[in-house]
C-alpha positions in Angstrom: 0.0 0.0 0.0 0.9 3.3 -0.9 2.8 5.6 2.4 4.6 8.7 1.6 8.4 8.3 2.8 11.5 10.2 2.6 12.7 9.7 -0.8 16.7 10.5 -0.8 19.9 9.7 -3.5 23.4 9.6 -1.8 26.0 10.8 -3.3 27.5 8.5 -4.4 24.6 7.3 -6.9 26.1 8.6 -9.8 29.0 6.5 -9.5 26.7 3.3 -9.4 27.0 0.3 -11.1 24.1 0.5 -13.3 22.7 3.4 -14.9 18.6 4.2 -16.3 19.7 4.9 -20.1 17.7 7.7 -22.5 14.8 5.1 -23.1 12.0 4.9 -20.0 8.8 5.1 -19.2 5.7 3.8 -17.4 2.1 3.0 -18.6 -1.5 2.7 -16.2 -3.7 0.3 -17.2 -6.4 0.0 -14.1 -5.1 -0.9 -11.3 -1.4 -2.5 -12.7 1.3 -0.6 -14.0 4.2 -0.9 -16.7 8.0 0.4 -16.1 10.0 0.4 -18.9 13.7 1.2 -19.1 16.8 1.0 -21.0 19.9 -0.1 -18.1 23.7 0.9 -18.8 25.3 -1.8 -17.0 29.2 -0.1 -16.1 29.8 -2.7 -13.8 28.4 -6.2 -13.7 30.9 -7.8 -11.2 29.8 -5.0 -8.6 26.1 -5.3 -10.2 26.0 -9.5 -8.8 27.1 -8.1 -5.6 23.3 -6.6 -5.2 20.0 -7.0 -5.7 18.0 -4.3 -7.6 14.6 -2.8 -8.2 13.0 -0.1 -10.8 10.3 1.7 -8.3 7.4 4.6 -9.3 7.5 7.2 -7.3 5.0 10.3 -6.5 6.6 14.0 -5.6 5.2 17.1 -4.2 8.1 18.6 -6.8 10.8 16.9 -9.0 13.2 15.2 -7.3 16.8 16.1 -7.5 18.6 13.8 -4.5 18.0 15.9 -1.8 15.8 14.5 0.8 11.6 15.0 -0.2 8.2 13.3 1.4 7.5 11.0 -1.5 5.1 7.7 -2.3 6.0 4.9 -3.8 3.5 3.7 -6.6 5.3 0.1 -7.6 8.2 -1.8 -7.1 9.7 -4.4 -9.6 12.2 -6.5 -8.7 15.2 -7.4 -11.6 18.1 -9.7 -11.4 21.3 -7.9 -11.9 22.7 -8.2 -15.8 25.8 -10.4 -16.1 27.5 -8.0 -19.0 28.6 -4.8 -19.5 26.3 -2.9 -22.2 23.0 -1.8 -22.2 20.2 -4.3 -21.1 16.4 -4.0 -21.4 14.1 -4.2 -18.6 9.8 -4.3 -18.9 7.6 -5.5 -16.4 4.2 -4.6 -15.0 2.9 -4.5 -11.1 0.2 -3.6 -8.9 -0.1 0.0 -8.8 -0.4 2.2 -5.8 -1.3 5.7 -6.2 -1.3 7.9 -3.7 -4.8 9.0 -2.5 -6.8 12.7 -3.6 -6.6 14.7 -7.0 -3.7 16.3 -6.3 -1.0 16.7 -9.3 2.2 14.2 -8.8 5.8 14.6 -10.4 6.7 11.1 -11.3 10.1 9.7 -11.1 11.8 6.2 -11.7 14.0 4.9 -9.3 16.9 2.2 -9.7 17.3 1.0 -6.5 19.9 -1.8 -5.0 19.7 -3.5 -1.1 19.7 -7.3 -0.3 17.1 -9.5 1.2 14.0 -8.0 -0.3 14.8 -4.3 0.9 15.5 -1.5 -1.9 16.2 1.0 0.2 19.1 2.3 -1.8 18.7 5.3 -4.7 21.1 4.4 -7.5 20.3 6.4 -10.0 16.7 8.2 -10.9 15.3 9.8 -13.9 12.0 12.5 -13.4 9.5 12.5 -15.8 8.4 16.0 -17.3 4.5 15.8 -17.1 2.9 15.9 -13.3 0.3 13.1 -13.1 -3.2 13.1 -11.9 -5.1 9.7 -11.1 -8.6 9.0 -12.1 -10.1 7.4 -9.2 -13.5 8.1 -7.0 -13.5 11.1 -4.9 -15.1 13.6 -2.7 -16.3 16.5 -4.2 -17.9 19.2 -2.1 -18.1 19.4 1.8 -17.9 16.6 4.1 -18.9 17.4 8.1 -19.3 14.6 11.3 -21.6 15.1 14.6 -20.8 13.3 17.1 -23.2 12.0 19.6 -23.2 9.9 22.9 -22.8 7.0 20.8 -23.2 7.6 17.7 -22.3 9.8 14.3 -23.9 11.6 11.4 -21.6 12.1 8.4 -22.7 14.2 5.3 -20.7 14.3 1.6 -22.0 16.7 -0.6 -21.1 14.7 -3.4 -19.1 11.4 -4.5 -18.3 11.0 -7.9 -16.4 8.6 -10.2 -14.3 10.5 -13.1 -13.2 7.6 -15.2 -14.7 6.7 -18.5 -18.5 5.8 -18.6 -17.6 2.1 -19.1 -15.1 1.7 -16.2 -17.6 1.0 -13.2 -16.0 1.4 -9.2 -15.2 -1.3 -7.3 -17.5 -1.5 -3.6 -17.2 1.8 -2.2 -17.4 2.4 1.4 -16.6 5.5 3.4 -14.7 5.5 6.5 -14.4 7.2 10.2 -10.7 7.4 11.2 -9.9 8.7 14.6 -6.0 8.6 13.8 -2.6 10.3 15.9 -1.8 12.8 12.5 -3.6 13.9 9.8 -4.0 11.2 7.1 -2.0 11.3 4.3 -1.6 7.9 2.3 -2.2 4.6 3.0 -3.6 2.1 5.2 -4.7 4.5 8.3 -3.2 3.9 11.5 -5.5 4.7 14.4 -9.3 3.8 15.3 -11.9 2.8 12.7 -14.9 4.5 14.6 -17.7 4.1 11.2 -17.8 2.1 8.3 -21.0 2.6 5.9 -21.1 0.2 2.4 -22.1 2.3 -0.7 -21.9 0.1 -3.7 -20.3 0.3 -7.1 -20.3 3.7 -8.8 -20.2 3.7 -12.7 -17.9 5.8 -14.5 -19.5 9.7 -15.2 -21.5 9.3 -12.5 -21.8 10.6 -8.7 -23.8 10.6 -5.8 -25.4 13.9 -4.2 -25.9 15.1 -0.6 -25.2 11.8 1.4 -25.9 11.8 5.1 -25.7 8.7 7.6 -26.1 7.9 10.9 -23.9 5.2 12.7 -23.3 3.8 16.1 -19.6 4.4 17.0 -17.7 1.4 16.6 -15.7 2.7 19.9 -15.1 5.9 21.8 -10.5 5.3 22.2 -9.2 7.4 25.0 -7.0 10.4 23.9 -6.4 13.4 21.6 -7.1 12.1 17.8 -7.5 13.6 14.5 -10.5 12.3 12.8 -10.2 11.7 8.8 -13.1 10.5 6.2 -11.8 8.0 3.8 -13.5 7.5 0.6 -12.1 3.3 0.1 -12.4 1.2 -3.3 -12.1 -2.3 -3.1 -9.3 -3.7 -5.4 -7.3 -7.2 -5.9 -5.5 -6.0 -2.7 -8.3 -5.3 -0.5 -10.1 -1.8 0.3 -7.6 1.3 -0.8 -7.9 4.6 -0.3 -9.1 6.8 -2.9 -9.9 10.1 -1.3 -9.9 11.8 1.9 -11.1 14.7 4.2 -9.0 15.4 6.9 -11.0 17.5 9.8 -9.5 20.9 11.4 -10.5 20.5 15.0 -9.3 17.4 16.9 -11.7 15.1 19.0 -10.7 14.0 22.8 -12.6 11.0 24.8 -11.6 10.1 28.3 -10.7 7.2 29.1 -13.6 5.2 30.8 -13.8 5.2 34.4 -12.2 2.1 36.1 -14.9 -0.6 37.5 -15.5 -0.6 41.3 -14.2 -3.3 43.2 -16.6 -5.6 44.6 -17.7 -5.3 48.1 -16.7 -7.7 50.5 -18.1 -10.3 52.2 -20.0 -9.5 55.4 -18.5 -11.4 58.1 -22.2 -12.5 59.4 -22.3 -16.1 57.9 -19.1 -16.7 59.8 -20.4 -15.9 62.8 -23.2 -18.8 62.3 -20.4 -21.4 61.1 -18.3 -21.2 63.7 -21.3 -22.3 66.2 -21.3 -25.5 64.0 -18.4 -27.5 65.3 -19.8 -27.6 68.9 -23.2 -28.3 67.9 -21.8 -31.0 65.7 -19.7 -32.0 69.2 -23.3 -32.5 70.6 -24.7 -34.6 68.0 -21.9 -36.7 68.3 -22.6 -37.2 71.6 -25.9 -38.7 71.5 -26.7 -42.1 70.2 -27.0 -43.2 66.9 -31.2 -43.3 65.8 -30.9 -47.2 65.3 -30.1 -49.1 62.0 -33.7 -46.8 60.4 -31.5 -43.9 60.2 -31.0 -43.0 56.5 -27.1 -42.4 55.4 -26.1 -38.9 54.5 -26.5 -38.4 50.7 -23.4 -37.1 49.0 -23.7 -33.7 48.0 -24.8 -33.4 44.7 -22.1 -32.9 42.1 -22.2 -29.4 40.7 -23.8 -28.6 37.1 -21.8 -28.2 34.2 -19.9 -25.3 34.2 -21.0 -24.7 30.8 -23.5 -22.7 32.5 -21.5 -20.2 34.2 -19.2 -20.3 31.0 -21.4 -19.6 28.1 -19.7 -19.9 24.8 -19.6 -16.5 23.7 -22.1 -14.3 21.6 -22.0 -15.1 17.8 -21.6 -11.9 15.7 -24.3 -10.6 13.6 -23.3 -10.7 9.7 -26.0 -8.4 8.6 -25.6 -5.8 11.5 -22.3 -6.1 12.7 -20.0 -3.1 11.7 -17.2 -4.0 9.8 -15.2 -2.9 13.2 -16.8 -5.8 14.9 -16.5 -8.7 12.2 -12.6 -8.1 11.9 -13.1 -8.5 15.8 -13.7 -12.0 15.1 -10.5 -14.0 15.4 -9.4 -15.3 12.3 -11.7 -12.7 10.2 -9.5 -9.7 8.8 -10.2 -6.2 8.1 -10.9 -6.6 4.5 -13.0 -9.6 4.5 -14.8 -8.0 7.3 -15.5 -4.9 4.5 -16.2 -7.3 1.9 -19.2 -8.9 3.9 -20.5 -5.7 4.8 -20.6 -4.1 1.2 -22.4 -7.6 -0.1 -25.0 -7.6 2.8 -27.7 -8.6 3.0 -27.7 -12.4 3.7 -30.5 -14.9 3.9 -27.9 -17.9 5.1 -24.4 -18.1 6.5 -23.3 -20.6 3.2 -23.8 -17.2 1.3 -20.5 -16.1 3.1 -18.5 -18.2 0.6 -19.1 -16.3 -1.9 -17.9 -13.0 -0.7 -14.5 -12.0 -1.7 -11.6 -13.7 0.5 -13.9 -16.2 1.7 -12.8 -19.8 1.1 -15.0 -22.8 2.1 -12.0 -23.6 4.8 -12.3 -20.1 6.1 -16.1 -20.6 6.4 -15.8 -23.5 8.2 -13.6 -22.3 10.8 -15.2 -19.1 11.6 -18.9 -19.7 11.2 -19.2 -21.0 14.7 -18.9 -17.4 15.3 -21.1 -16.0 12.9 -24.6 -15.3 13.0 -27.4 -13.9 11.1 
């Protein structure tokens, strides 16, 4: 997923072992991307000594080494040429763009590191066109109220600007209560609302949308609180838009539970008379052979009683807060099976996206309707 990160070339990159060449370039198509480039390999003995990576990257301006907040769009890795010369290198990925309407310079990274990290710039060529992406946004104003236990959100307008033919994943909008401002990928804080929308097609939008929604939870602290407009993709929900909100939101922590009273010392009192009255009874002789034996106590029930098995979780009124909740059950199945509600049967659940007939069988113990 896409995270801005600082994007920074050490000095050294121009002396690197392989070089992009005149001939680059990237194409979209949906949700993949294409890199293309030409590689001047200097030095292939130092080249095997690393492993190497052509990466997409979004800038606020064009990049020129020094450090900048960037996002990374895609990553290919590419094994490391065995000759000198000049090599050819094409490959497409999932692609990542960074969230709102915002105009991008584009860059291509050459990157080396070992084990899977390609943390190191080697050499970087910016494109001359900033980029916009075509994806479903916010248009308008968006507001929250918040309640006891509950909010209202409004969006003055959702739209999808791609071509009339190219119809939106599930859409679903989002209540963040996160530590920063959001600015690009998966949120890191408190999901307090999911609402399910549908598909949007192409050249179309939505007008003046207003829900209410129980808070998923009220988290103790200071928190900035984002809307997220999400799309669901081949990787899950992504962010496609956002709103972040001026004013923070602070909930105290809830008070802590009184301890329980203790015991008043009365019933001891009446116990402790019991060994000299038993003394007594002992005493006296036994009622004759007519005297019934003492039953033993009766064994105690089942604790299954006292240890219910717990509450199964509604699939057509949980949030999407409370179905991830389920162990085993992640956050993006748990949006899945709230955008395809509603459901007449839990076997409907295999058919909702990330939901196997193994999965099924292990979680809907704890599934309801």
């Amino acid at each position: 997923m896409t995270t801005f990160q600082t994007l920074q070339a050490p000095l050294s990159a121009a002396s690197s072992a392989i070089r992009i060449g005149f001939e680059h370039g990237y194409a979209f198509d949906g949700d993949r991307v294409r890199l293309d480039a030409e590689l001047l390999v200097d030095d292939p003995a130092a080249a095997l000594g690393q492993e190497w990576a052509l990466q997409l990257w979004a800038c606020d301006t064009p990049f020129d080494g020094r450090p900048v907040s960037a996002a990374k769009i895609a990553e290919i890795p590419l094994a490391a040429p065995g000759d000198s010369g000049t090599t050819w290198f094409s490959a497409s990925t999932d692609a990542f763009p960074p969230a709102g309407r915002a105009d991008h310079n584009l860059v291509l990274i050459l990157a080396a590191g070992q084990d899977g990290c390609f943390a190191q710039v080697q050499d970087y060529v910016n494109f001359p066109r900033a980029e916009s992406f075509m994806q479903p946004r916010l248009d308008g104003t968006s507001s929250f109220s918040l309640a006891e236990d509950g909010v209202t959100m409004a969006v003055e307008r959702i739209s999808n600007p791609r071509t009339e033919d190219n119809l939106s994943g599930s859409l679903a909008l989002e209540l963040w209560a996160l530590p920063a401002p959001y600015q690009a990928g998966e949120p890191e804080g408190q999901p307090l609302v999911s609402v399910a929308l549908g598909s949007l097609a192409g050249q179309q939008a939505w007008q003046d949308l207003a829900f209410t929604q129980a808070l998923a939870t009220h988290p103790a602290g200071t928190w900035h609180i984002a809307l997220l407009l999400r799309e669901w993709s081949a990787k899950g929900y992504v962010t496609r838009d956002f709103s972040n909100f001026p004013l923070p939101v602070t909930w105290n922590a809830a008070p802590a539970a009184a301890a329980p009273a203790e015991e008043a010392p009365a019933a001891a009192a009446v116990t402790a008379e019991a060994p000299a009255k038993a003394a007594e009874s002992a005493a006296e002789p036994a009622a004759g052979p007519s005297a019934s034996k003492a039953k033993p106590a009766a064994k105690p029930k089942a604790a299954a009683a006292a240890a219910a098995a717990p509450a199964s979780v509604s699939i057509n009124t949980a949030t999407a807060a409370e179905l991830a909740a389920v162990k085993g059950l992640s956050k993006a199945v748990a949006a899945a099976i709230v955008a395809a509600r509603p459901f007449k049967s839990l076997d409907e659940l295999v058919g909702v996206k990330g939901m196997g007939v193994k999965s099924f069988d292990k979680l809907k113990g704890s599934l309801s309707l």
